[in-house]
C-alpha positions in Angstrom: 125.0 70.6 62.6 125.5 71.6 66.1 129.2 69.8 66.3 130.1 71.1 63.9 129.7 74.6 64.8 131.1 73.7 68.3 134.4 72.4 66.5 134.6 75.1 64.3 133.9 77.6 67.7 136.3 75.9 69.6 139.1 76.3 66.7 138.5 80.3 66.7 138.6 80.2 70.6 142.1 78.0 70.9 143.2 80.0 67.5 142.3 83.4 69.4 143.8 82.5 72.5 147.1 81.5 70.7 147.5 84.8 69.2 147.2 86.4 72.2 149.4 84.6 74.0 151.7 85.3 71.1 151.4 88.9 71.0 151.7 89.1 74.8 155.1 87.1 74.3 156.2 89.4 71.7 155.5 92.3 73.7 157.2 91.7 76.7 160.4 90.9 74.8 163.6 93.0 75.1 164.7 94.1 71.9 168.3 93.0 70.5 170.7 95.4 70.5 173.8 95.2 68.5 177.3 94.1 70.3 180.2 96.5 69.4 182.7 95.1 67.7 185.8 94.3 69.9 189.2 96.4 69.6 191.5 95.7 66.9 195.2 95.1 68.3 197.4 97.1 66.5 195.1 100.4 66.7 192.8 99.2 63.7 194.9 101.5 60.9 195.0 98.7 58.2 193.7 99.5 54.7 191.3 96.3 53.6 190.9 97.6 50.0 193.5 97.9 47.6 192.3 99.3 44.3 193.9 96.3 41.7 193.7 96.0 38.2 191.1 93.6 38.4 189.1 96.4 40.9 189.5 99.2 38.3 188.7 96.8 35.5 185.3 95.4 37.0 184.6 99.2 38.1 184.5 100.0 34.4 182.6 97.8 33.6 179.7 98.6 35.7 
């Protein structure tokens, strides 16, 4: 009876410690910040939608 309640206090101590040692990692983290997106050569004026029959058609039907 005794082992077992050592085992099963030594699994919430090392599970414990783990999750501290996780939140401390998490913690001291920077944050990712988004890249901006490079320059487009040619000054970036280029239409990427063009409004097709098949466009206007599934358009309808939704």
């Amino acid at each position: 009876m005794k082992e077992e309640k050592e085992l099963r206090r030594s699994f919430l101590k090392r599970l414990l410690a783990g999750s501290a040692v996780v939140a401390a990692s998490m913690a001291g983290s920077k944050p990712v910040k988004a890249k901006t997106p490079a320059p487009v050569p040619g000054g970036g004026d280029e239409v990427l939608y063009r409004e097709t029959k098949a466009f206007k058609k599934y358009y309808e039907t939704l």
